[in-house]
Structure formats: C-alpha cells, structure tokens
C-alpha positions in Angstrom: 26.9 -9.7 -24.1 29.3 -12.4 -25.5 30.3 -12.9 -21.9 27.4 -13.5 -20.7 26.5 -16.3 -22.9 29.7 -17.7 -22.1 28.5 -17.5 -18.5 25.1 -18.7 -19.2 25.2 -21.1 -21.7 27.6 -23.6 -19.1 25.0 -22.9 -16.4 21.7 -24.0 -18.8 23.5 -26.8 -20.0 24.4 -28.4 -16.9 20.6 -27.5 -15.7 19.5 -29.4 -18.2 22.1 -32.7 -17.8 21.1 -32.9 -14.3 17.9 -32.8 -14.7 17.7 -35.4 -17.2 19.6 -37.9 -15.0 17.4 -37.3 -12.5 14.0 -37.4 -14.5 13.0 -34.1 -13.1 11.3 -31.5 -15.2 10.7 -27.6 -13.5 7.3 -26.3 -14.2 7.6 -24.7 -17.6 9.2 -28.1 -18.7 6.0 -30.0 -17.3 4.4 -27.6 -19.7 6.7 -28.0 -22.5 6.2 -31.7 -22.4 3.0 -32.0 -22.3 2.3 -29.5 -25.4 4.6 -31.8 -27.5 2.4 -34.9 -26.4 -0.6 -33.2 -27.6 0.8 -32.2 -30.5 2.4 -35.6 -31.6 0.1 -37.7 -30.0 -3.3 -37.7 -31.3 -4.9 -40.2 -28.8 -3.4 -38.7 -26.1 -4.8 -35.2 -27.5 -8.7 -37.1 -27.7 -8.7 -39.1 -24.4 -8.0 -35.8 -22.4 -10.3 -33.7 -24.4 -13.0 -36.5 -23.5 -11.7 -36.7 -19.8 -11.8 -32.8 -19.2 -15.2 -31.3 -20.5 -14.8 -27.9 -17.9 -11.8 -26.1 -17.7 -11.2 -23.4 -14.8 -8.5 -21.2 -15.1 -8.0 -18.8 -12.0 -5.9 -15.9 -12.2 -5.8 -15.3 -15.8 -4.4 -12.0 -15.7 -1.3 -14.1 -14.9 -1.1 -16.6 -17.4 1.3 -16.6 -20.2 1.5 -17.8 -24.0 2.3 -21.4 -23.1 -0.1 -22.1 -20.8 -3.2 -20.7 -23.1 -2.2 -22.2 -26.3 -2.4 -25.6 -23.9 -6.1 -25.0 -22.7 -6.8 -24.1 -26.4 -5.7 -27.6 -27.5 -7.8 -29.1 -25.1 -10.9 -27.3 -26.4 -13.6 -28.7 -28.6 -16.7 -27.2 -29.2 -18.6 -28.5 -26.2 -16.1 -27.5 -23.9 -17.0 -25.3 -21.2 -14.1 -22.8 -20.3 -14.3 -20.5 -17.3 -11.7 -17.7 -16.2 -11.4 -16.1 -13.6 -8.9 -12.9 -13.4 -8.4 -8.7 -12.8 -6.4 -7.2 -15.9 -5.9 -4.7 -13.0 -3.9 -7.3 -11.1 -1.6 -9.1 -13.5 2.0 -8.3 -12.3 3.8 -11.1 -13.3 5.5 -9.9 -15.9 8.8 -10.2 -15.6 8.3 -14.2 -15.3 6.4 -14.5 -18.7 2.8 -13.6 -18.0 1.1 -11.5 -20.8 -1.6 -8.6 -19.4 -2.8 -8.7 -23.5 -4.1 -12.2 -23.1 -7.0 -11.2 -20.2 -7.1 -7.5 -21.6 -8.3 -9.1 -25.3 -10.0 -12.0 -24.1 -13.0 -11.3 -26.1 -11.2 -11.2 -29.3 -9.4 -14.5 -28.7 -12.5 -16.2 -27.7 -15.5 -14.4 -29.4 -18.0 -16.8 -28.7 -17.4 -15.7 -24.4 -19.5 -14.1 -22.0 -17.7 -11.5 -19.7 -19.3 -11.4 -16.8 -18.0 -8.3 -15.1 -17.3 -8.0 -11.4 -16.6 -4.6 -10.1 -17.6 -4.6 -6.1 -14.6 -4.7 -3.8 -15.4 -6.1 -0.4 -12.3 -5.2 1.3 -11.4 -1.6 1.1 -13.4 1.4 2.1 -14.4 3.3 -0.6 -11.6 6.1 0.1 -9.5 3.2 -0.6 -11.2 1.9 -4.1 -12.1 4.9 -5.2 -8.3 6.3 -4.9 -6.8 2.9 -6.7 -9.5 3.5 -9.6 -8.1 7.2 -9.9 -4.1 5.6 -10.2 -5.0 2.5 -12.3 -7.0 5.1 -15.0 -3.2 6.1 -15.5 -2.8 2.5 -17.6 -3.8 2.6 -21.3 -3.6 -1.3 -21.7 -6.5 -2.5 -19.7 -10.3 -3.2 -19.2 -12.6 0.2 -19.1 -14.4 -0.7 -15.4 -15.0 1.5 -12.6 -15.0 -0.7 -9.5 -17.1 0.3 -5.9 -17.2 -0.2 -2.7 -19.2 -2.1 -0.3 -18.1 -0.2 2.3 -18.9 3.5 3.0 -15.8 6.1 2.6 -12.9 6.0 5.4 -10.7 8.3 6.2 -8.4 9.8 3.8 -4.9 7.8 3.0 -2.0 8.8 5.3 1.2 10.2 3.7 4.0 10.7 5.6 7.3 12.8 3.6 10.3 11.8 5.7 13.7 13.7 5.8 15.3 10.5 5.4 13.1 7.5 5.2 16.1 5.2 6.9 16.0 7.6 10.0 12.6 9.7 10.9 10.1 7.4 8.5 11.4 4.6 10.3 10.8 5.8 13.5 7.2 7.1 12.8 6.4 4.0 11.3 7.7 2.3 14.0 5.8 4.4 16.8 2.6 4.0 15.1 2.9 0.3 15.1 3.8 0.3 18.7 0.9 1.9 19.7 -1.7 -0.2 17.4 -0.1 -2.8 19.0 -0.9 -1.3 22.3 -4.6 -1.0 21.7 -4.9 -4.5 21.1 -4.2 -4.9 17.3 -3.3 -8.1 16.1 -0.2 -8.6 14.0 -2.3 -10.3 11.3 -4.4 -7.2 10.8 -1.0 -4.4 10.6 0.8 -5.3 7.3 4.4 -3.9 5.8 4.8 -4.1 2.2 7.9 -3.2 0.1 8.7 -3.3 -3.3 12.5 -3.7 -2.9 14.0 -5.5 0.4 16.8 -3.0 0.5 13.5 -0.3 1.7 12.9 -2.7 3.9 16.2 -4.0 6.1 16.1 -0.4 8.1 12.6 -1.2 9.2 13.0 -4.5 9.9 16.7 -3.8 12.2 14.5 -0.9 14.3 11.4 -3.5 15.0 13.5 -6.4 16.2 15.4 -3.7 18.5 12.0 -3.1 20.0 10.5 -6.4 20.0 8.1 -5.5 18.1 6.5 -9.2 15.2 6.4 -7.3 11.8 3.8 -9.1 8.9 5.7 -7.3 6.5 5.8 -8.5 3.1 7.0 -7.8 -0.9 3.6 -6.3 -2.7 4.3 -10.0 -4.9 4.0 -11.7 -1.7 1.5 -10.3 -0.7 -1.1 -10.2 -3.4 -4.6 -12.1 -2.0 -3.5 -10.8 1.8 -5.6 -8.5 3.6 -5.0 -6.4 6.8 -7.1 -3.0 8.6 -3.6 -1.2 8.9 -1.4 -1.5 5.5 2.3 0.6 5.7 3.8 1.0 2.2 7.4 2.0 2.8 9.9 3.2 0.1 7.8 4.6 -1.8 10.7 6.9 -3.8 11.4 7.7 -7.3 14.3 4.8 -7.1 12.4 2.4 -5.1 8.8 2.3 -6.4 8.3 2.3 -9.6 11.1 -0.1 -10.0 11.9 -0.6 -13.6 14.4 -2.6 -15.2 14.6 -0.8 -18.6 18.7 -0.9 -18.1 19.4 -4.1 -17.3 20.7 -6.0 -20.1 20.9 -9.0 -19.6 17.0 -8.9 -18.5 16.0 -7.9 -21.6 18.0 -10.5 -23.6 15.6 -12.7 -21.4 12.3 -11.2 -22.0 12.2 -7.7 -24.4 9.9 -4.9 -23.1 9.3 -1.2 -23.5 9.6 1.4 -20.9 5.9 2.1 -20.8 4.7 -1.7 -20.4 6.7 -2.0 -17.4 5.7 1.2 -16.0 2.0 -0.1 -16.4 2.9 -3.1 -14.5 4.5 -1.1 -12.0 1.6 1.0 -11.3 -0.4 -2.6 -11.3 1.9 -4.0 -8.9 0.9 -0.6 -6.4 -2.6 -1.1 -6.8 -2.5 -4.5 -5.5 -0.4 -2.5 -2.4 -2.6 -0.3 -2.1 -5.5 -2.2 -2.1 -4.5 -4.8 0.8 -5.8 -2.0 3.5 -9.2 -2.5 5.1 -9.6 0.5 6.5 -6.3 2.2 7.0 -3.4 3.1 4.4 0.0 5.0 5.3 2.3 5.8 2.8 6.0 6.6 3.6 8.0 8.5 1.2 10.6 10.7 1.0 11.1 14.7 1.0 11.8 15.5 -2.7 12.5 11.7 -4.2 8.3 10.6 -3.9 6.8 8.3 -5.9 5.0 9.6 -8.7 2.1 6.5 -7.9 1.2 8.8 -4.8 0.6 11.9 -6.9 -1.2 9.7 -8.7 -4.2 8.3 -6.1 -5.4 12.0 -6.1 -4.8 14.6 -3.7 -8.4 14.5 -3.1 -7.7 11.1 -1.2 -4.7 12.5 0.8 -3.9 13.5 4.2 -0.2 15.0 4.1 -0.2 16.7 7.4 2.2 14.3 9.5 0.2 10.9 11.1 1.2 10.4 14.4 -1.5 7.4 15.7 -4.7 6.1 15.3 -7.8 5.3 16.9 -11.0 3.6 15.7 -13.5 3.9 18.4 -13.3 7.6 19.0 -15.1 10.3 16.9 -13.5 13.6 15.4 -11.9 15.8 18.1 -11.8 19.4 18.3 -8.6 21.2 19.0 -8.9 23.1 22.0 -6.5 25.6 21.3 -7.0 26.8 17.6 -10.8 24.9 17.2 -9.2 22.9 14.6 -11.4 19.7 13.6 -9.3 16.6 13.6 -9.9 13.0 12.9 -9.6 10.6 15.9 -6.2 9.5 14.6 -4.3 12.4 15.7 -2.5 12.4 18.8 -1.1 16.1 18.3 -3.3 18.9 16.1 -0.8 19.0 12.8 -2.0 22.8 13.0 -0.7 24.2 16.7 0.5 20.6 17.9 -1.7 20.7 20.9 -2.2 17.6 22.9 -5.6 15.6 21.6 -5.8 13.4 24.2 -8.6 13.3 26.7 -8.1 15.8 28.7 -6.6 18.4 26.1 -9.3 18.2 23.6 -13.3 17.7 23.6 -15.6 15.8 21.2 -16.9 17.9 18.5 -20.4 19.4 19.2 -22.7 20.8 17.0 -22.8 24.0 19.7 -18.9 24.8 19.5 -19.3 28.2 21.5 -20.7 26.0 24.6 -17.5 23.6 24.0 -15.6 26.8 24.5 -17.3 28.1 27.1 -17.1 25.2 29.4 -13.1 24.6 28.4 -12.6 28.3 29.7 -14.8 27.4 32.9 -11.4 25.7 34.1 -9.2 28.0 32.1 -9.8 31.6 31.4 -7.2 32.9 28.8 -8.3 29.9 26.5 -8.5 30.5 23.1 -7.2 34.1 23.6 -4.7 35.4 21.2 -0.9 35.1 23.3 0.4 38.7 24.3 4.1 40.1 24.7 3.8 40.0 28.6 2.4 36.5 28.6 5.1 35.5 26.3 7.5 37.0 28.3 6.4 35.5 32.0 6.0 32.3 30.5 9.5 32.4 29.2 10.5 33.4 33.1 8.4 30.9 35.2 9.8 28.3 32.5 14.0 29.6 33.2 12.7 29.7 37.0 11.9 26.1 36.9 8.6 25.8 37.5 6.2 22.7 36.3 4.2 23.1 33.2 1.4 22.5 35.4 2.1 25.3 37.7 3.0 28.0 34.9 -0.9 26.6 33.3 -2.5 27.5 36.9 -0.7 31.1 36.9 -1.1 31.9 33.3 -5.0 30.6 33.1 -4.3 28.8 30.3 -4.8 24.6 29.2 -1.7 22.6 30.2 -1.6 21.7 26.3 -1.3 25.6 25.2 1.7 25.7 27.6 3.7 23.1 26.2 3.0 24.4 22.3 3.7 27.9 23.0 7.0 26.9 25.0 8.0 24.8 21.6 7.1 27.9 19.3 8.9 30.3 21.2 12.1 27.9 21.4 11.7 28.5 17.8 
C-alpha cells in the first residue's frame, strides 16, 4: 500500500494545483464548496432557504451522504421536499451512493409520506414477476411487490453456450439477424454487458456482418427500454462482478462482500428489466450466473432459442405433436422444421390436424422402422434429394431431414 500512496498522492496533488489555477472545481467539489458556504455563511444559508421553498430530488436511491446533508441544510420547517427513487435500482455504489439513505427514508424524515409506486409499465408480467423473485434475494431494501400492466409473455430465453466467445456468439448473432430481417428496428433490440471484455467478441462478429448493435453496459443503460433485450456474459466471473479483492478499491471506499453482492443483483434487475416483451440470457455451460438461477425456473425456457416471431400463434410439431411457442424455428424436442409448410397452427381438434397432415403424407407420425431406417440411409448414399426420398418413404420433408441427422448420430 505504501506504494500506492506514493503513486497517488503526486497524482491528487497535481489535480488539485491545476485546478486551482484554473478556477475549476469537479462536481463533488461544487458540492464541497457549497456545504462550507452554508455552514460559515449564515446569510448565504437564509437567502437560499427563502429562495428555494420545494426541493425535488430524483433518483434518490442514488444519492450519497454529501448530497443529503446539503438538502437537509436547506430545510426549514415549511419546506416542501419531494423524492423520487426505487431502492431496487440504486447501483451506484461504487462512486459513493448509499442504498441505506432511500431504504431508511422514513426514519430520517419521520414527518414523510411514502407514497408507494409498484406498477411497471414496461415489462410483461413474466418479466416483473421474475425480477421480483431475484430482487427478494436482497435483505437491505423496501418490502414491495411490484405488477404488471401488461399480461404475462413468454417465458425468458436462456441460452448455455459451450463457449460463449464461439457458439453464444453466433446464436446471438443469428437471432439478431433475423429480427432485423422482419423489420425490427435497432432501437427496440438492445445488448447489455456488465464487463466490456463479454462484450468485444460480440461486437467483432456484428461489424463482420454489418449488422448496427444498441448494445450497452447495464450502468448505461439504466432508464433505456427495448422489445428484444440480450444479456451476454452472464458467468460466475463476469456477472456478479465484485471487487472484494481489489485493494486499492477498498482503501477508496470500504465494503463487505454481501453489500456488493446486493448491488450486483440490483445492477441485474435493472438488466433485466429493460425488455418489453422479450429477454435472452446468454451464459455459459458450467460457469452460469447464479442471478439466473435466481429469476426462477418457473420463468425459464432453457431448451435452445433459435428465433422469434410476434405475429404468429403457438405451432404444433408435426412430427412428435410437440406444442411450441411461435419463436421456435426448429422443435427443441425432434428438431423438425416449424416453418410454414412443416408445422400447422395448433387446433383445439389435434386428431383432424393429423389427419389432414397424413392426407399428403401417409407414414406421418408413425413410429420409424429398421427397413425404413435402412432405405432411407440407401436412397440418401444413392444421392437422391430429400425431397425425393420424402415422396418414396411417405413421410414430411421435415421428418427426413431429422431422422437423417439422428441416424448420423
């Protein structure tokens, strides 16, 4: 540590000398100054006390010692004070802001009426009711259970890559790609990160397609909104990201383990609660985010996202009857083909689905034998089309192709 002030001290104090020559002051100066002018000067103190009979402070989950012992020498007893702020937001932390200040308001300012807000506009309720179930995690907050005006979505989207750098980039990618396709604006598909490093791989891969990107640190991006929201890196070593072992951060502000962690899991419900109406989570095979576990599996979709459409309803599988959500381009059960002319809306009369999908092909739905399996493997050797070996076997194009993939297996 002694090095470090040896390193430090030089650097402050030459801060300081320049600005001083050049009359500037940074923000927590501007602060500074002004609390020493109300303390030593007592008309000062009364002419602004006069001047400024309501006081609005927005975002108070953000605000630190300094700046409330400033609005409380400004206060008289016919001041009106009014602050806005979401305990479950404050992730500002680790530049001085104190969660304890909004989370005990009442106790610093008795005399208050808390008028609580607890509808969230934005989100689906899949989407608020999942952040409620993470945030429930933190002990130091405000008891509220906050709703939707929306009715429930479809579930959250994980996606566990092998490697996130290789295959969640390139599903990631894809997906984007084809939102983009269907007429998505970039405004409304957002990337958010919590470290850059997560990041660069993702960024490289969409500049090699041409693809904008909106992506975005979850700081950044607190107050943004979008329909589509990727969280990438979401690994043990990525997110949450605490600095307990950095020393010379905690010779700048001392903190526990478990405070962080709190503002961590904060800091991902602000992520998380950017999406509208769609939310993918990328992760990693083995090194996942403990947040995800977190958001309740009941809220989860971890068979493998491939697209997604909004105007379509649920599809039925044609090959194994699976029911899927209009987002899947494969079934995550038999990988058939969902589009169009592979799979049919879902009736309330499935057997008449059936039967009419077995008007054009006869073996549909049957159970593969050891003969099939063995002249589809020879009309496949032989060359023939997919199309062809459909016609011959009396089976959907779609069953052709999976069973070919399974058997390659």
């Amino acid at each position: 540590m002694a090095g470090f002030y040896r390193l430090a001290g030089p650097i402050a104090e030459g801060f300081e000398k320049y600005c001083v020559q050049r009359s500037y002051l940074d923000f927590n100066d501007i602060l500074l100054k002004l609390m020493e002018v109300l303390r030593d000067d007592p008309v000062v103190l009364s002419t602004l006390r006069e001047k400024f009979t309501h006081i609005m402070v927005d975002e108070y989950q953000d605000v630190n010692t300094l700046q409330v012992n400033m609005v409380d020498a400004l206060l008289t007893p016919k001041t009106n004070l009014f602050c806005v702020g979401d305990d479950w937001q404050s992730i500002y932390g680790w530049r001085g802001s104190e969660v304890e200040h909004i989370v005990r308001f009442k106790e610093h300012y008795p005399e208050a009426t808390i008028l609580p807000f607890t509808t969230n506009y934005r989100s689906d309720s899949t989407i608020v009711e999942a952040s409620n179930a993470l945030i429930a995690n933190n002990k130091l907050k405000l008891e509220k259970q906050v709703v939707s005006s929306k009715p429930a979505g479809k579930k959250i989207q994980v996606y566990a890559a092998k490697r996130e750098d290789e295959d969640g980039v390139e599903r990631v990618v894809q997906s984007i790609r084809e939102l983009y396709d269907k007429g998505f604006p970039k405004e409304e598909v957002l990337i958010l990160y919590r470290r850059s490093k997560s990041w660069f791989p993702y960024r490289d891969r969409l500049r090699e397609e041409g693809l904008p990107v909106n992506a975005k640190t979850v700081h950044a991006a607190k107050g943004m909104e979008a329909r589509v929201v990727f969280i990438i890196g979401l690994t043990a070593n990525y997110f949450p990201n605490v600095w307990e072992a950095d020393r010379i951060f905690q010779l700048i502000k001392k903190d526990d383990v478990k405070k962080m962690m709190e503002e961590e899991r904060r800091l991902f419900y602000v992520a998380v609660t950017r999406a509208k109406e769609a939310l993918y989570l990328i992760t990693e095979v083995g090194n996942e985010s403990r947040f995800i576990e977190e958001l309740s599996e009941r809220y989860l979709d971890r068979r493998n996202f491939m697209t997604i459409n909004y105007e379509s309803d649920p599809l039925l599988c044609t090959k194994c009857a699976t029911v899927l959500e209009s987002y899947f381009r494969l079934c995550p059960i038999c990988g058939t083909s969902t589009g169009p002319e592979h799979a049919g809306m879902v009736d309330e009369d499935t057997p008449e689905h059936v039967a009419k999908v077995r008007e054009l092909h006869p073996r549909a739905y049957e159970r593969w034998s050891n003969e099939e399996d063995v002249r589809l493997k020879e009309l496949w050797a032989s060359g023939q089309s997919p199309e062809h070996i459909a016609l011959e076997l009396q089976r959907q194009l779609s069953a052709i192709k999976s069973r070919m993939q399974k058997l390659d297996k």
